[in-house]
N, C-alpha and C positions, 0 to 999 in steps of 0.2 A: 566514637563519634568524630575523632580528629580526624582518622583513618577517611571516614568516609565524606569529611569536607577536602580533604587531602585530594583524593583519589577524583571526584568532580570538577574541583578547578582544577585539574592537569586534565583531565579528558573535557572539557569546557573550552581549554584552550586550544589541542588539537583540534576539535570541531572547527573554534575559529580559523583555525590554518587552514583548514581544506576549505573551505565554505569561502575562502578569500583566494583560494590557488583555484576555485573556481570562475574564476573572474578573465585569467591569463591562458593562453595557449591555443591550443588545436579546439576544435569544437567537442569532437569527441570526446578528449578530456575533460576539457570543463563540464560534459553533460553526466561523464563517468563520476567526477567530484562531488558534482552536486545532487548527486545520486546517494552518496554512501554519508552526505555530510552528518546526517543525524547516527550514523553508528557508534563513535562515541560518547552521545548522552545516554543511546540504548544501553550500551555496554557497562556506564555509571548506574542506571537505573536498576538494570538486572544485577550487577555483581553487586554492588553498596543499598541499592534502596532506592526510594521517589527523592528524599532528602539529597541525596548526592546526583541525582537526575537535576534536581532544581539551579542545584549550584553549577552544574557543567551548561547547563542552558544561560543560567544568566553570566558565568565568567564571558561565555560564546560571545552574549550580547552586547555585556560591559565593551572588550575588546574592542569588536567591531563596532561600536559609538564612538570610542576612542579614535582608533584610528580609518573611519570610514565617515561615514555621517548616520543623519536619524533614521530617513528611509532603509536604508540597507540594515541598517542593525534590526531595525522592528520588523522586515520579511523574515530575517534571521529568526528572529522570536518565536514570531505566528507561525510560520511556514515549516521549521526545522526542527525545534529547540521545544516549544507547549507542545506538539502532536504528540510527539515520541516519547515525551516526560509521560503525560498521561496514560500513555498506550504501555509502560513500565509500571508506573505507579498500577494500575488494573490488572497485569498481570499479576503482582504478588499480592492479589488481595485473597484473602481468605476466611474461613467460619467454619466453626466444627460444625462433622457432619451429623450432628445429631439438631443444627439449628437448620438445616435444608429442609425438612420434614420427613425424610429418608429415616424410618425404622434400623437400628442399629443394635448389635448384639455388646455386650461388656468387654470385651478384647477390642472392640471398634470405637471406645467411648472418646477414645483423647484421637481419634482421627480426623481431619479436617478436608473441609472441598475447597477448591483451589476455583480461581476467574477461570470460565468454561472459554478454550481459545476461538472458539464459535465468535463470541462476542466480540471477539477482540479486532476479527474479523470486520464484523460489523460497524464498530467503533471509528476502524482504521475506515473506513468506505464511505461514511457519515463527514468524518474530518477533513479526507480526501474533495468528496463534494465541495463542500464549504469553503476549501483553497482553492478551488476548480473557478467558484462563482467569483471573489475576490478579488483572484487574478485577472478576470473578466470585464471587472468594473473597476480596477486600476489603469486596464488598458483602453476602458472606452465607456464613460457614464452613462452613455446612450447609445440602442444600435447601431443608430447612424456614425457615431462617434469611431464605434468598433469595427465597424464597416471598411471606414476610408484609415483607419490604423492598421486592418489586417492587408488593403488592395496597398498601401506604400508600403508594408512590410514584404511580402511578395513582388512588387516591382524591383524592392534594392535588389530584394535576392537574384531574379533574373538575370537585371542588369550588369550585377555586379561577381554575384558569385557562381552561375553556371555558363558552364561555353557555349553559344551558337554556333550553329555549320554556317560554315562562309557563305553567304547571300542571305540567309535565314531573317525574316523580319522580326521585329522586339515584338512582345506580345503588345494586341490590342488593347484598349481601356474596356472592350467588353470584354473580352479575354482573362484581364484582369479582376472586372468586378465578379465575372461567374468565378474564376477561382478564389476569390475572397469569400462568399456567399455557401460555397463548397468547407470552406475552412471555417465559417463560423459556425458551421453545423456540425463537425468533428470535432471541434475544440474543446468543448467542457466535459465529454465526455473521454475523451482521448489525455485531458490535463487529469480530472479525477483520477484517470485509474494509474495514468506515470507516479501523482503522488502517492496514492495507495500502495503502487508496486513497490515504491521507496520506502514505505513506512513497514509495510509485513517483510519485506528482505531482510532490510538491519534490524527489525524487532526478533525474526528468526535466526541473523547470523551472529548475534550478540547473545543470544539464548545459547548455541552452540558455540562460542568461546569461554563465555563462563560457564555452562557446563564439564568443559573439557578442561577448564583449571580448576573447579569444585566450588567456585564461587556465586553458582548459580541458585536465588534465594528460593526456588519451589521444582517440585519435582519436574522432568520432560514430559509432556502432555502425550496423548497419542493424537496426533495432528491428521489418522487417517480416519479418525472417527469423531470427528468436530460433528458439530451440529449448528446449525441456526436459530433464534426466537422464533417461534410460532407463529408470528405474523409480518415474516420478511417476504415469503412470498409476495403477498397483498400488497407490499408498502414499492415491491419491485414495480409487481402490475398497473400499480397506479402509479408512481416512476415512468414508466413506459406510456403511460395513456396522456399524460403531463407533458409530455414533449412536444406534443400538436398543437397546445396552447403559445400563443406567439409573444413576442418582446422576452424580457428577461425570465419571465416563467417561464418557458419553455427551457432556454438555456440553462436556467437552474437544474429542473427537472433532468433533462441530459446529465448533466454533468453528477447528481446523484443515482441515477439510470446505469451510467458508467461503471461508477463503484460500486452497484448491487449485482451486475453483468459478471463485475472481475471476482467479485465475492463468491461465486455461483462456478464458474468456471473452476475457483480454487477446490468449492465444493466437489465439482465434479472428477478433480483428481486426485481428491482424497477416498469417492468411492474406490475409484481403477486401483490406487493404492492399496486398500482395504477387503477386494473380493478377490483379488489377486494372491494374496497371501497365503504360503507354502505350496504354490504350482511349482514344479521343474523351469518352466517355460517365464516365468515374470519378469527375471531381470530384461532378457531379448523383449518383451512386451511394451516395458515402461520405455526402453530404449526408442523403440518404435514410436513408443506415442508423442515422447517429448521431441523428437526429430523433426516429424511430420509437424505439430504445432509449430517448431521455428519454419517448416518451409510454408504451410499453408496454413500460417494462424489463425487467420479471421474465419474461415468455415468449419474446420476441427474444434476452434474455440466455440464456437456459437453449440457444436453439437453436444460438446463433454459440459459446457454449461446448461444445455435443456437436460442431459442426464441430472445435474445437478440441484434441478427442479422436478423431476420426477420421484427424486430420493425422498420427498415429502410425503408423497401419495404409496409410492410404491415399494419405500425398505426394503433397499435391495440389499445391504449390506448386511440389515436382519436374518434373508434370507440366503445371502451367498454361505452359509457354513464354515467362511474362513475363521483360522484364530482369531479372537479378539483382541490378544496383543499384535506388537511388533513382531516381524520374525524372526531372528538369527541374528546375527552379525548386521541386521539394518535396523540400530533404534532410531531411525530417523523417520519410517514410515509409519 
């Protein structure tokens, strides 16, 4: 138990180093930072338990109250520090499998089921959401509010941070307000799925460091044959139909729309992952696919996520005949 209040405050207080070195430098960096800040709580949560998740979150917070103020420590909190703890704590939950209602033979009696990474998915896209809207109505309690916070946000940057060709005019105020009105529309759905992206990264790459030093509390999942609740579709679809409604429901709506999209998406390349399996040809394949995503993301994305939604209807993975495990040399897939 020492061990693992030990090992929480020293990765509690790394968090806070980064999550404060996120604050200083190139932009880049700081967006690099504040990217990876919850990999530390991950990595207390998976190697030690939810108990040493908690205390790497709340060392994080202590510090940064210390030496920061309230605001910033309680972003820390909500934003970094609870998501990730939870999204740990769910992974090592577990219950034998004779309490799932799964028929079990006597050599299988003391076996147990493990939190399905589907869920966790889900979890992660839900929480995502929910900081998406937040960060929403810190920046603007009211449309309007949001409105003339995003057209000055976009003026500094013009003015300040990109070059004009010599004689080039400053943008117009309508110029500005269409590209504000453009950005309120990509926002909650474009923040949900950055936080999500953050939150499944470091829950995955924390998974494979303490796997790789033996400290990792439950077996490696097969992450090519995850699955969804039964009724994520429905909850996407109506996600989707939610966004035409105007004011803050709308943007809510988006911004969970987001996280069900990137949910879907990861679906979709966990089938290519999974019907792939033992061809000659797969490594050059998957190469291909992740390529073309970084070059033409948003149309490649849109299509491996509709595959992602046909995996409902049409079990394609049931029927592609590949192994059901991993293959070879890649327990990652």
């Amino acid at each position: 138990m020492r061990t693992t209040y030990l090992a929480g405050a020293g990765l509690g207080l790394v968090a806070a180093v980064v999550f404060a070195s996120a604050t200083t430098g190139p932009l880049f960096f700081r967006l690099l930072l504040m990217f990876v800040t919850p990999l530390p709580i991950a990595l207390a949560g998976l190697g030690w338990g939810w108990r040493a998740a908690i205390v790497a979150g709340g060392v994080g917070t202590g510090l940064i109250l210390v030496f920061g103020n309230p605001a910033i420590a309680a972003a820390f909190a909500l934003t970094q520090a609870a998501p990730i703890a939870v999204l740990t704590y769910l992974a090592l939950l577990s219950r034998p499998l004779s309490e799932s209602g799964v028929s079990v033979t006597a050599d299988d009696a003391s076996a147990v089921e493990w939190y399905p990474p589907g869920r966790l998915v889900i979890w992660s896209a839900v929480m995502a959401g929910l900081m998406a809207i937040a960060m929403l109505m810190v920046i603007g309690g009211d449309l309007e509010t949001l409105r003339k916070a995003l057209a000055d946000f976009i003026r500094t940057t013009f003015e300040a941070g990109l070059p004009r060709a010599e004689g080039q005019a400053p943008l117009s105020e309508a110029e500005i307000a269409s590209l504000s009105e453009i950005a309120l529309g990509v926002l909650p759905a474009a923040s949900a799925m950055s936080w999500m992206g953050s939150l499944l990264f470091n829950l995955w790459l924390a998974g494979r460091v303490t796997r790789a030093s033996g400290q990792l509390g439950r077996p490696w999942p097969d992450l090519a044959a995850i699955t969804y609740p039964t009724g994520t579709p429905l909850a996407f679809g109506a996600m989707l139909l939610a966004t035409m409604l105007t004011g803050y429901a709308g943007l809510a709506a988006s911004a969970f729309a987001g996280g069900l999209f990137l949910a879907y998406l990861l679906l979709g390349l966990a089938i290519l992952h999974y019907t792939t399996r033992g061809q000659p040809w797969r490594p050059i394949a998957l190469w291909a696919l992740y390529g073309s995503l970084l070059i033409v993301n948003v149309w490649i994305g849109i299509v491996i996520a509709m595959l992602g939604l046909a995996e409902t209807v049409l079990q394609l993975r049931a029927r592609s005949g590949a192994p059901p495990g991993p293959p070879p040399h890649q327990p990652h897939a």
